[in-house]
DRENVO-640912 format. One line per field, with one value per residue: residue number from 1; residue in three letters; x, y, z of N, C-alpha, C in turn. Coordinates in Angstrom, 1 decimal. Layout:
<atoms>
k NUM/...
r Ala/...
npx X/...
npy Y/...
npz Z/...
capx X/...
capy Y/...
capz Z/...
cpx X/...
cpy Y/...
cpz Z/...
</atoms>
This chain:
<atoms>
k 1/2/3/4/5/6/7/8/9/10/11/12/13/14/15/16/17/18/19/20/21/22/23/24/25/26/27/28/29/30/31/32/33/34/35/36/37/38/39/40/41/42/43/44/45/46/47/48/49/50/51/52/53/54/55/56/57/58/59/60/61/62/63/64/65/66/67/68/69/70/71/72/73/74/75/76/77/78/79/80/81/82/83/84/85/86/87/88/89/90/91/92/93/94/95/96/97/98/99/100/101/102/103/104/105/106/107/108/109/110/111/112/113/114/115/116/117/118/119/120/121/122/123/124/125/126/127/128/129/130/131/132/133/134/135/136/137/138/139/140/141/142/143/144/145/146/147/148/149/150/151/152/153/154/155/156/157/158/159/160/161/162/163/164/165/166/167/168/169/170/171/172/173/174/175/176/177/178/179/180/181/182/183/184/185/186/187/188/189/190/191/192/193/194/195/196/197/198/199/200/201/202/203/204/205/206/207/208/209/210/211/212/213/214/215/216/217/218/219/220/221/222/223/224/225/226/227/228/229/230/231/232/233/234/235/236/237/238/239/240/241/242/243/244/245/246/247/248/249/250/251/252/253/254/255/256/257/258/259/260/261/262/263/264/265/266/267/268/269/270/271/272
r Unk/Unk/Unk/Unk/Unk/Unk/Unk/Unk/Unk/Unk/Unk/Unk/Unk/Unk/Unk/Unk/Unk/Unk/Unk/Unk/Unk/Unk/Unk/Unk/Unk/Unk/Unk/Unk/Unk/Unk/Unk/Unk/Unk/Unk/Unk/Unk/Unk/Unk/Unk/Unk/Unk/Unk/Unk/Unk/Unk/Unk/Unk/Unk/Unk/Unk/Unk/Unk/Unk/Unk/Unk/Unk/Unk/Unk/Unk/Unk/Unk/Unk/Unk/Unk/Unk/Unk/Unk/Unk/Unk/Unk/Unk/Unk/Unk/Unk/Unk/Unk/Unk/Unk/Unk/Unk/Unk/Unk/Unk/Unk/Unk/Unk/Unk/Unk/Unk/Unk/Unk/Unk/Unk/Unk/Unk/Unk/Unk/Unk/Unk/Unk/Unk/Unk/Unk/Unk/Unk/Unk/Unk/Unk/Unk/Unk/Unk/Unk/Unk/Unk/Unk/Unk/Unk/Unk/Unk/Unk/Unk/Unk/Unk/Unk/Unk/Unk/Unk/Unk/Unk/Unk/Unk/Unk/Unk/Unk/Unk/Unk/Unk/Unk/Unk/Unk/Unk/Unk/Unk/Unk/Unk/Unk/Unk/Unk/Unk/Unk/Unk/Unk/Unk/Unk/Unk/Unk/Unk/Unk/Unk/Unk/Unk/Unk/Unk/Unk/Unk/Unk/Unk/Unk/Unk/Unk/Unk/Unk/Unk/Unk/Unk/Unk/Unk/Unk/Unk/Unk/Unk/Unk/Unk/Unk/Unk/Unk/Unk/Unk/Unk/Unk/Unk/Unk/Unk/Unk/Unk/Unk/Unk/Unk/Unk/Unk/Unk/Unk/Unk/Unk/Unk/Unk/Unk/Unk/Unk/Unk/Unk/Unk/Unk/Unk/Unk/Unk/Unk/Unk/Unk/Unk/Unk/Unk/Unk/Unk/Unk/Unk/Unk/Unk/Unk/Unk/Unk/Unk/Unk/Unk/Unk/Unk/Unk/Unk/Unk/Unk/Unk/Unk/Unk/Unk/Unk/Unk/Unk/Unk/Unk/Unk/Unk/Unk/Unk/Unk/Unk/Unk/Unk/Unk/Unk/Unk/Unk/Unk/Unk/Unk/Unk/Unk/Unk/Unk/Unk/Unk/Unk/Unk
npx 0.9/0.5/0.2/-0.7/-0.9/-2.6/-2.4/-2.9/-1.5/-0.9/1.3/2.7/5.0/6.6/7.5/7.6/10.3/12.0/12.5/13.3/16.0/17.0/17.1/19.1/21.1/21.8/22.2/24.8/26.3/26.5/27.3/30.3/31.4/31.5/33.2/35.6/35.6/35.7/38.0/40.6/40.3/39.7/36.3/36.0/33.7/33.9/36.2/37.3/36.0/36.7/39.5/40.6/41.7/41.1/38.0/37.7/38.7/36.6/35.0/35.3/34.9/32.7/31.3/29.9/27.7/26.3/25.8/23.6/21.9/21.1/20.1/18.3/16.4/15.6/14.5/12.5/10.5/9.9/8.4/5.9/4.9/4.0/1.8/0.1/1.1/1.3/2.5/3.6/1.2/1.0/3.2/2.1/-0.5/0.7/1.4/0.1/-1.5/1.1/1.2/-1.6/-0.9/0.7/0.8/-0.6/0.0/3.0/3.0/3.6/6.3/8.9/11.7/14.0/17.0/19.8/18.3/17.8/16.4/13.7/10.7/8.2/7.2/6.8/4.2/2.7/3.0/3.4/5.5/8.6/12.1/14.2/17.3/20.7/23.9/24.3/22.9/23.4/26.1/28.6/30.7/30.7/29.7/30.8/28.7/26.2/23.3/22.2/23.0/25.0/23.4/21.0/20.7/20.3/19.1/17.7/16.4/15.1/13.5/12.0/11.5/9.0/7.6/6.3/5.0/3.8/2.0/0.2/-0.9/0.2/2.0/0.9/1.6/4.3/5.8/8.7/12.1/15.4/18.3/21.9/24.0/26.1/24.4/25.5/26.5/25.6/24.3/23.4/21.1/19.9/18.9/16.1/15.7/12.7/9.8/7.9/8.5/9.0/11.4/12.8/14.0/15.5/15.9/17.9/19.5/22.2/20.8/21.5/24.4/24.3/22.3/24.6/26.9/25.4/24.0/25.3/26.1/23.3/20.0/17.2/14.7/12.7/9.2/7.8/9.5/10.8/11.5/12.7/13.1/16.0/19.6/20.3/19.4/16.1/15.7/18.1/17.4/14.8/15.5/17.4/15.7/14.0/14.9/15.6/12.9/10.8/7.8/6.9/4.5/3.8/3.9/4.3/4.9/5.3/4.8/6.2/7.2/8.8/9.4/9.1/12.3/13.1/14.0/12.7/10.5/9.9/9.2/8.8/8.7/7.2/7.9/6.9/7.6/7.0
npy -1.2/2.1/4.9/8.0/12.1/12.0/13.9/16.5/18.7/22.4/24.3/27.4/30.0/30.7/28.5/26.8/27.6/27.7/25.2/23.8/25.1/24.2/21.4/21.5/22.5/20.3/18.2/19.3/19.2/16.3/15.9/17.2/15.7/13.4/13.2/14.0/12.0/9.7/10.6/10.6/7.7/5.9/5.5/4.2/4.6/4.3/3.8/6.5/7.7/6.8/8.4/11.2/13.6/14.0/13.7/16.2/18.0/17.3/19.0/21.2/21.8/21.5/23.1/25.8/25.4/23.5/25.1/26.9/25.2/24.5/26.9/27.2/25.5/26.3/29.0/27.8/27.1/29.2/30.3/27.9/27.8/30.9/30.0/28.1/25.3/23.4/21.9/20.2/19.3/17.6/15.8/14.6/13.3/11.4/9.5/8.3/7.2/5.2/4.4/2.5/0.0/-1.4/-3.8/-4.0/-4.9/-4.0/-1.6/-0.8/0.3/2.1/2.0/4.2/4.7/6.6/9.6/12.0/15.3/14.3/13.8/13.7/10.7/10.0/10.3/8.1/5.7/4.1/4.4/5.8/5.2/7.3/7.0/9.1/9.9/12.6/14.1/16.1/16.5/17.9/19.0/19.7/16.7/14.8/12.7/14.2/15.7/18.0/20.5/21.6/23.0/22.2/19.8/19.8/19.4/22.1/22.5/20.2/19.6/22.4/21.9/19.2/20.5/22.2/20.3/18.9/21.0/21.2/19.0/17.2/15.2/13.3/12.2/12.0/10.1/9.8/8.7/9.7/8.6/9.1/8.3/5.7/4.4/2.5/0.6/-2.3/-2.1/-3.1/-1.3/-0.7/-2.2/-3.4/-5.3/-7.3/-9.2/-7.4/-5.1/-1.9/-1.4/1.4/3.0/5.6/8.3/8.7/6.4/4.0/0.6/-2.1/-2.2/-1.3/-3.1/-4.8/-4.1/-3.6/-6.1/-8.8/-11.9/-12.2/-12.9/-10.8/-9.9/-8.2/-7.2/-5.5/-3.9/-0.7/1.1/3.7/5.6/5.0/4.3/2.2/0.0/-1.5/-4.1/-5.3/-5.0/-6.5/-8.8/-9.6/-9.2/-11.3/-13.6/-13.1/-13.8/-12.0/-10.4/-8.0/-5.4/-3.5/-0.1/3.3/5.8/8.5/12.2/14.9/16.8/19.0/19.0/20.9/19.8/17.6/15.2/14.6/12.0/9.3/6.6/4.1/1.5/-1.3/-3.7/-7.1/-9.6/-12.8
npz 0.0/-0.7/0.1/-1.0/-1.1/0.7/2.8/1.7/1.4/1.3/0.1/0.7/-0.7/0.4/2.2/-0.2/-0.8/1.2/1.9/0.0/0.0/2.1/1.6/-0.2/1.0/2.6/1.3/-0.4/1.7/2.2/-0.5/-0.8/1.9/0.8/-1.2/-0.6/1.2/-0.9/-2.2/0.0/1.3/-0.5/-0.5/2.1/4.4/7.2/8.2/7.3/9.2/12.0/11.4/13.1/12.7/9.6/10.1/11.1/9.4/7.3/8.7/9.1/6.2/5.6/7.4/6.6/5.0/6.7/8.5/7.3/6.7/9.2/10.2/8.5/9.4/11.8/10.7/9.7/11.8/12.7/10.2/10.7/13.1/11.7/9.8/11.0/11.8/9.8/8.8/10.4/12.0/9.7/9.5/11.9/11.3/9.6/10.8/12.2/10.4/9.9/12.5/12.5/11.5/13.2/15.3/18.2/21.0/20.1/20.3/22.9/23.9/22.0/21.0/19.6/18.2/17.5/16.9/17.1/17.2/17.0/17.9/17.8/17.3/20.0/19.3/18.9/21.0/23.8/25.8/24.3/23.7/23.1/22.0/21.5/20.8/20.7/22.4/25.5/24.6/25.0/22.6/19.5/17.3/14.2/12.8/13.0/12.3/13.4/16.1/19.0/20.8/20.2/20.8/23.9/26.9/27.7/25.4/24.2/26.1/25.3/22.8/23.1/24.8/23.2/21.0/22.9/23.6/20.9/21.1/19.6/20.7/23.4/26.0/28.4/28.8/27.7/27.3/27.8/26.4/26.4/24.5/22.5/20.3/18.6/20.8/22.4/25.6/28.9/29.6/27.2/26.1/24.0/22.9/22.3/21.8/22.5/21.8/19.7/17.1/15.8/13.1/11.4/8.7/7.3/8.1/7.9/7.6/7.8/8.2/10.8/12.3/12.0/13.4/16.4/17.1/15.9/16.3/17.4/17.6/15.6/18.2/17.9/18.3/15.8/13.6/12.0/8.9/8.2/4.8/4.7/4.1/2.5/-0.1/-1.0/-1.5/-0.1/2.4/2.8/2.2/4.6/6.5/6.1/6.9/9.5/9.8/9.8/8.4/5.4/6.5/6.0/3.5/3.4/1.3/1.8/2.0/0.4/2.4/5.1/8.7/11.6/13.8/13.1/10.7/6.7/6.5/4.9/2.4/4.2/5.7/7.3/9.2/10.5/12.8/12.5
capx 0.0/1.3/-0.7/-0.3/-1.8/-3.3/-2.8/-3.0/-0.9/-1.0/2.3/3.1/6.4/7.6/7.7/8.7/11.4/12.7/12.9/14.4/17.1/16.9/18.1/20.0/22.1/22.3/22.8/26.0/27.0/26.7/28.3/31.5/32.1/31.3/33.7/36.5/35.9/36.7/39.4/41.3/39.2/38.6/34.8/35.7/33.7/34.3/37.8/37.9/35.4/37.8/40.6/40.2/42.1/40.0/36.9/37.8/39.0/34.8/33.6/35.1/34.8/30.8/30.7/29.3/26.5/25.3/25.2/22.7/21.0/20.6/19.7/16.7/15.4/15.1/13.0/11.6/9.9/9.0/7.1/5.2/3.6/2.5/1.1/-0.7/1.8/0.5/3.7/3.7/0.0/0.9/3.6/1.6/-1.0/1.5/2.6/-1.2/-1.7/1.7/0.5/-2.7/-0.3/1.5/0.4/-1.1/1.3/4.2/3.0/3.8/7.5/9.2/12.9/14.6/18.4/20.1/16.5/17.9/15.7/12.4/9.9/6.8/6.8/6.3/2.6/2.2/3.7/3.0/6.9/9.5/13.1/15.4/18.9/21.7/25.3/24.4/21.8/24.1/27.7/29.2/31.3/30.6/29.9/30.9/28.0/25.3/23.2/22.1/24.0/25.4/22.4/19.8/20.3/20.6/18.2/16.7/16.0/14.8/12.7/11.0/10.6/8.3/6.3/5.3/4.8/2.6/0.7/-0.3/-1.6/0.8/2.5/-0.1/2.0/5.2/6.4/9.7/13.1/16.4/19.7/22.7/25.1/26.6/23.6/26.1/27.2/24.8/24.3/22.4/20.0/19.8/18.4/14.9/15.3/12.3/8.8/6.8/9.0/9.0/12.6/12.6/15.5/15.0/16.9/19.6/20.9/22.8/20.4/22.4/25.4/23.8/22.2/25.6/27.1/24.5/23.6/26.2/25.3/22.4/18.7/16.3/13.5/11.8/8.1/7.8/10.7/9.9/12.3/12.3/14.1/16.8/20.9/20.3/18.5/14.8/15.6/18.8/17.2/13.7/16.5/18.0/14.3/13.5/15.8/15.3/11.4/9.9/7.2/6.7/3.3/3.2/4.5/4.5/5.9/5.4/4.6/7.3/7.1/9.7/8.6/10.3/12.8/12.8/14.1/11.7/9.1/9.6/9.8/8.7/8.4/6.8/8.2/6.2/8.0/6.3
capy 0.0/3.4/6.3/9.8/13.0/12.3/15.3/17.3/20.0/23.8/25.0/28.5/30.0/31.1/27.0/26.1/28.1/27.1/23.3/23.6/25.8/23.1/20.1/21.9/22.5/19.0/17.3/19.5/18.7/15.0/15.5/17.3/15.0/12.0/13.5/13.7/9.9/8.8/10.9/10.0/6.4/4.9/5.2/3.5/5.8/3.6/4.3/7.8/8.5/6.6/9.4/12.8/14.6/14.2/14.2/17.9/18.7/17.7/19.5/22.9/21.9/21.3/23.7/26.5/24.7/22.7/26.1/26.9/23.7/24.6/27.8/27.0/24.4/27.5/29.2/26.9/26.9/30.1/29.7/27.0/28.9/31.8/28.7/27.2/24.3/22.3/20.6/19.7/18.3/16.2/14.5/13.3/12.6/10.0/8.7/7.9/5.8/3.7/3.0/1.3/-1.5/-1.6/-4.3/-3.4/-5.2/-3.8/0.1/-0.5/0.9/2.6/2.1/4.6/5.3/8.3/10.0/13.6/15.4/14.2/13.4/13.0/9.8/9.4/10.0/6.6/4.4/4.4/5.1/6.1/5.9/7.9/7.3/9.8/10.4/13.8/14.6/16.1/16.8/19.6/19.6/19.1/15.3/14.5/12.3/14.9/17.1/18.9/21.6/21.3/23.4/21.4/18.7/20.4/19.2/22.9/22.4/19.1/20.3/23.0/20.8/18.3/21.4/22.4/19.2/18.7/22.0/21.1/17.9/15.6/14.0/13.0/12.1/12.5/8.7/9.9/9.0/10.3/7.9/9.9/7.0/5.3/3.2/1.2/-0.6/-2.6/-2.1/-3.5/-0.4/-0.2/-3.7/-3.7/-6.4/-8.4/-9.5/-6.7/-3.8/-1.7/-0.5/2.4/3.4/6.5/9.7/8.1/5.8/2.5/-0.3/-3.4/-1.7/-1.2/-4.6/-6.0/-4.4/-3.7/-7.1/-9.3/-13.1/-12.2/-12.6/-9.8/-10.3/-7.2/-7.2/-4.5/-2.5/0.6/1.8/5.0/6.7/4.2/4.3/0.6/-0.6/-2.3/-5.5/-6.0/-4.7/-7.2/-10.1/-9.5/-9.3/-12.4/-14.7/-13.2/-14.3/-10.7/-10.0/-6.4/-5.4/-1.7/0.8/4.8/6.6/9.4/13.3/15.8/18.4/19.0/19.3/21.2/19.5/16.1/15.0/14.2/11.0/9.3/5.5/4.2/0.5/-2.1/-5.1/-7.7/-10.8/-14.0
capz 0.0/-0.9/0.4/-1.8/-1.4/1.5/3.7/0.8/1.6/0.1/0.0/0.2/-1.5/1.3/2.8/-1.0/-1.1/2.7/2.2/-1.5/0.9/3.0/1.1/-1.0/2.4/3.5/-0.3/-0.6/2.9/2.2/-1.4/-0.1/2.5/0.3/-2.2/0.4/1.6/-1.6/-2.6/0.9/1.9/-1.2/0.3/3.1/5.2/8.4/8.1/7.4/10.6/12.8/11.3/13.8/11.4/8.0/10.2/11.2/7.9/6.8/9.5/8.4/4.7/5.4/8.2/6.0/4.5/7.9/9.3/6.8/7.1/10.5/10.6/7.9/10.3/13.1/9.8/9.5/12.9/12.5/9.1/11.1/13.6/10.7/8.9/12.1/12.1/8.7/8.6/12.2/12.2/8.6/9.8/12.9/10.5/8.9/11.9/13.1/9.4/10.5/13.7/12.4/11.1/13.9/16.2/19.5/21.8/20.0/20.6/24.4/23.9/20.5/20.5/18.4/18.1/16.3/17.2/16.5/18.2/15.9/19.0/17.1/17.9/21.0/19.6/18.6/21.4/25.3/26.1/23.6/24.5/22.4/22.1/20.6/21.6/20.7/24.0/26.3/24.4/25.0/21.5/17.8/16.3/13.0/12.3/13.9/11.6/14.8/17.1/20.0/21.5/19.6/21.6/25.1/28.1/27.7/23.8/24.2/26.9/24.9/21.6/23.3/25.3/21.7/20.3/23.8/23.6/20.0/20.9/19.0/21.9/24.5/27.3/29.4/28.9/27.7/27.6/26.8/26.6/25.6/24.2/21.5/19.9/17.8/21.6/23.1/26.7/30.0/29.7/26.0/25.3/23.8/21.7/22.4/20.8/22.6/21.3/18.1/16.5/15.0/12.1/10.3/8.7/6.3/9.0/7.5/9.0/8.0/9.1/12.7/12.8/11.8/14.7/17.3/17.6/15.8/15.9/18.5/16.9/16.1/18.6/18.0/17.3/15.1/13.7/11.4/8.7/7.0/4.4/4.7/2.8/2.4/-0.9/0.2/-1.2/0.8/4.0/3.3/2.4/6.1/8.0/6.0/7.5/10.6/10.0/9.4/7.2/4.9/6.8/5.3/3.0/3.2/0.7/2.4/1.2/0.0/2.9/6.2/9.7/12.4/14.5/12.5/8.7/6.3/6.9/3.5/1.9/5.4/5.6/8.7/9.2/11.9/13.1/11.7
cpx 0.9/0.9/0.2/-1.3/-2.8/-3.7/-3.0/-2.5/-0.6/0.0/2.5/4.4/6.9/8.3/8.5/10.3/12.4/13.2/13.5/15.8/17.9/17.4/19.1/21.4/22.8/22.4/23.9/26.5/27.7/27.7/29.6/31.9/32.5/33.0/35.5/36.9/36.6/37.6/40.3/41.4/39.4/37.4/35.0/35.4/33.7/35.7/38.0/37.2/36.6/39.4/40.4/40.9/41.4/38.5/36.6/37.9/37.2/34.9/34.1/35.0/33.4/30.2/29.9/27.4/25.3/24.9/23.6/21.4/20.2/19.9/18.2/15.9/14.8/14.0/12.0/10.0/9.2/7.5/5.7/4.3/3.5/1.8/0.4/0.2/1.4/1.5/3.6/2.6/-0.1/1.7/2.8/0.2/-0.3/2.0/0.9/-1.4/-0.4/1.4/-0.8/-2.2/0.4/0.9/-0.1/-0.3/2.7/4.2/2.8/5.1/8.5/10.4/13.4/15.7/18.5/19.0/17.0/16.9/13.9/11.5/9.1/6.5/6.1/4.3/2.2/2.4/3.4/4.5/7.5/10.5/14.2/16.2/19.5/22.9/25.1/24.1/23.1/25.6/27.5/30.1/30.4/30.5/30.0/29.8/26.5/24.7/23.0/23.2/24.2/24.2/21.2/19.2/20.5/19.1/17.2/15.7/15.1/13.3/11.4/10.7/9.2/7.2/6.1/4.7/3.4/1.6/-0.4/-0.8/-1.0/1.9/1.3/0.2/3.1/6.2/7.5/11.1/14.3/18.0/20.8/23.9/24.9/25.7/24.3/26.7/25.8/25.4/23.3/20.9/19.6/19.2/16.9/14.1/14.5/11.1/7.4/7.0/8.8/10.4/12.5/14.1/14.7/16.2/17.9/20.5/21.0/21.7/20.8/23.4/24.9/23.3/23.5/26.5/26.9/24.5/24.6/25.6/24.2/21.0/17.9/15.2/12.5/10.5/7.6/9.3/10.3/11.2/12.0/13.7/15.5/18.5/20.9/19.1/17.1/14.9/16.6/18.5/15.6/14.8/16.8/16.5/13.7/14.2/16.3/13.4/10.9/9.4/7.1/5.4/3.0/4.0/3.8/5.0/5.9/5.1/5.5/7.0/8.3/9.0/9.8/10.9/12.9/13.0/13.1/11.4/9.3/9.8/9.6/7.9/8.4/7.0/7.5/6.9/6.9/5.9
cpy 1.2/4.6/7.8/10.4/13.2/13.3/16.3/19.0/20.9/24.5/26.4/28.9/30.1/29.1/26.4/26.5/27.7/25.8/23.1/23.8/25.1/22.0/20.6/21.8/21.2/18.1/17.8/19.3/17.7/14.7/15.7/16.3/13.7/12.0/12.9/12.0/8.9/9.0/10.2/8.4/5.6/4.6/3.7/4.5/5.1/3.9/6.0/8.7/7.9/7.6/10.5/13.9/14.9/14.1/15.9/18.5/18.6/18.2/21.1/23.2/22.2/22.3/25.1/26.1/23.8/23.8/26.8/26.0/23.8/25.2/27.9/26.6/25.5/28.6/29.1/26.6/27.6/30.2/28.9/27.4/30.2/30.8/27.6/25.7/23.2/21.8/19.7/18.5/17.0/15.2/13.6/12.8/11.3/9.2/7.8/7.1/5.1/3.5/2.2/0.2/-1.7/-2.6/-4.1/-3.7/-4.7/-2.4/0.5/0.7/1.2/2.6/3.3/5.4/6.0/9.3/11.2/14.2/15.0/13.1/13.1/12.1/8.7/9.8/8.7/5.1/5.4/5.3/5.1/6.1/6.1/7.8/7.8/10.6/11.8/14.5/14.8/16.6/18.0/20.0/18.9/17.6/15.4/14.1/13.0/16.0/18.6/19.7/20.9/21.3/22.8/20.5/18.8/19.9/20.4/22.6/21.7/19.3/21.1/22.4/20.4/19.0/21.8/21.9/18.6/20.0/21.8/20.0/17.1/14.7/14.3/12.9/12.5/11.6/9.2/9.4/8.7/9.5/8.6/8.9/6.8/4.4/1.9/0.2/-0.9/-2.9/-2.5/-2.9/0.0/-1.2/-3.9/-4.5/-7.6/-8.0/-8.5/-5.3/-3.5/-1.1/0.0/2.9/4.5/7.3/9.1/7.3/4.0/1.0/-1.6/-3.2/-1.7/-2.5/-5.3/-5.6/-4.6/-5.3/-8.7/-10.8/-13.0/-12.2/-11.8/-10.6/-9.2/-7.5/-7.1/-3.9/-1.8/0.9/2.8/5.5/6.3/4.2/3.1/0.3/-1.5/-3.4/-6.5/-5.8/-6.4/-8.6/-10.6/-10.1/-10.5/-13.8/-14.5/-13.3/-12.8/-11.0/-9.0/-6.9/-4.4/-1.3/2.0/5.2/8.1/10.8/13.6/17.0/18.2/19.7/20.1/19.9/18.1/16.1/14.4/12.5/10.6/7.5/4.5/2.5/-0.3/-3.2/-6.1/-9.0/-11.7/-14.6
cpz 0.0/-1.1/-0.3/-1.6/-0.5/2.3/2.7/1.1/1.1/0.5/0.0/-0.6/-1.0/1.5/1.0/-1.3/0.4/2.9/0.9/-0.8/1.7/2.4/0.3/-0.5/2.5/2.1/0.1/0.6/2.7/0.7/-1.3/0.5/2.0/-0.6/-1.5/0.9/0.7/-2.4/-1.9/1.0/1.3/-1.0/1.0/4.2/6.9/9.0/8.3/8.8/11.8/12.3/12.0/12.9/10.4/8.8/10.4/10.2/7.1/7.4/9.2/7.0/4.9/6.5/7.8/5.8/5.9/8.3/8.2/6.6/8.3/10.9/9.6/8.8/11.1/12.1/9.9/10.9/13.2/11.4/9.7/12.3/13.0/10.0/9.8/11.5/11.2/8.6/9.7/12.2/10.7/9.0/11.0/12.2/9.8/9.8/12.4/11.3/9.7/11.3/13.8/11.7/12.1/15.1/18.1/20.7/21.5/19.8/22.1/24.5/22.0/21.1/19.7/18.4/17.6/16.3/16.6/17.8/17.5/17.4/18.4/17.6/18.8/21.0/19.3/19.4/23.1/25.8/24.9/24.0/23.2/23.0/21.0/21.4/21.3/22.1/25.1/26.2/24.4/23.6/20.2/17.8/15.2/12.2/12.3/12.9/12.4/15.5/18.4/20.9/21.3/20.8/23.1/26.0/27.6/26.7/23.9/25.1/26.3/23.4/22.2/24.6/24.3/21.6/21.5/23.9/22.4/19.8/20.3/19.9/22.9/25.4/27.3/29.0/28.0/27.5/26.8/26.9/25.8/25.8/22.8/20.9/19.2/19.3/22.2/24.7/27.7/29.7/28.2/25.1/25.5/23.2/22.5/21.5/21.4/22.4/20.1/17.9/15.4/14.0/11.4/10.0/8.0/7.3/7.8/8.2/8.8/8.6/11.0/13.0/12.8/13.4/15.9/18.0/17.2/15.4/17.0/17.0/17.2/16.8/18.4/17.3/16.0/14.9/12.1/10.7/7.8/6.4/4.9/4.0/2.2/0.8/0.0/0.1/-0.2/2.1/4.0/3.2/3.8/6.8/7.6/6.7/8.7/11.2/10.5/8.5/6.8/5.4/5.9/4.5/3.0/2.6/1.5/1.5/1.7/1.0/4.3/7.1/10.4/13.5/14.0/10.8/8.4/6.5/5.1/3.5/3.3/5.4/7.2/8.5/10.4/12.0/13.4/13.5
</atoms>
């Protein structure tokens, strides 16, 4: 299934011209850096993030362009309350058609690493616990589209009193792990059959299954991927042979919300 058109959203020019501004930003971000990996790398970008040297050297080659990336988003926030928040209320419109495939035991708790600060979420799931080595640093990451301040207790804080004034988070249920998602730890282990894992935002998800979990089996109920680096056949390959089924597909609509990358390509997988 592949819902289009649904929220039917009326763009102004101002908003078209903000999110053209807006990827435009974070394309050439990602093509510089890319360019760099495999000048240096040979695109081994595993390699060249473990170098502190050539990661610094991205981060003031791309430091231009993020800052404008960045500073759209903060626009962008604006735009959204003159525009009574029609981005805001579509994406939680998209989030309320995946959780009607989402099995009812497996929208107790939402998993979701690299989270950024994209809360939404937690409209669809009793607790939510975000994890991102970002929440909490005090310097720059490499991997981080976000600011330092983005991701600050206060920030974080006043995100999710928005997102609660405007009715698309419902509760409180909360929480914030500020760590490495690629290590599995004591407090970080949700892998069972009553959880949902959530992947979104251009993260690698064979890459993260491969190390995350290693020779451990997915138990997760539900896990959710969006907007993926991974081709879909080699990600449904993987979830087949860990006895997943495709429940859903979202393509998702072309618009950017505050505080969260776009909601696109958005596939449910349910363990058989």
């Amino acid at each position: 299934m592949s819902p289009e058109n649904l929220l039917n959203i009326k763009k102004s020019e101002d908003r078209r011209k903000l999110e053209d501004h807006i990827r435009k930003a974070h394309q050439k971000s990602l093509d510089l850096a890319m360019e760099m990996v495999h000048k240096e790398f040979g695109d081994d970008l595993e390699a060249a993030l473990a170098d502190d040297s050539f990661v610094k050297k991205v981060q003031y080659k791309i430091k231009n362009n993020r800052g404008i990336y960045r500073k759209g988003y903060r626009q962008l926030e604006e735009l959204e309350a003159r525009e009574n928040h029609q981005a805001m209320f579509a994406y939680a419109a998209e989030l309320d058609l995946i959780a009607e495939h989402i099995p009812h035991k497996n929208r107790f708790l939402g998993y979701y690493p690299f989270s950024g600060t994209d809360f939404y979420w937690a409209r669809i799931f009793k607790k939510v616990v975000f994890e991102d080595i970002s929440f909490d640093c005090k310097e720059e990451l490499p991997t981080t589209w976000w600011g330092v301040e983005d991701c600050s207790l206060e920030r974080r804080d006043s995100i999710v009193r928005i997102l609660t004034l405007l009715n698309i988070v419902t509760h409180s249920n909360l929480e914030f792990l500020s760590q490495d998602a690629d290590i599995c730890r004591d407090n970080n282990k949700f892998n069972n059959n009553k959880s949902t894992l959530l992947l979104k935002g251009g993260c690698d998800v064979l890459e993260y299954i491969d190390k995350r979990f290693k020779d451990k089996k997915l138990k997760y109920g539900s896990i959710i991927i969006a907007d993926s680096m991974n081709v879909f056949e080699d990600i449904k390959d993987r979830f087949l042979r860990e006895n997943y089924h495709k429940q859903f597909y979202l393509r998702g609509e072309n618009f950017i919300a505050p505080y969260a990358m776009e909601l696109k390509n958005a596939y449910i997988f349910i363990k058989k």
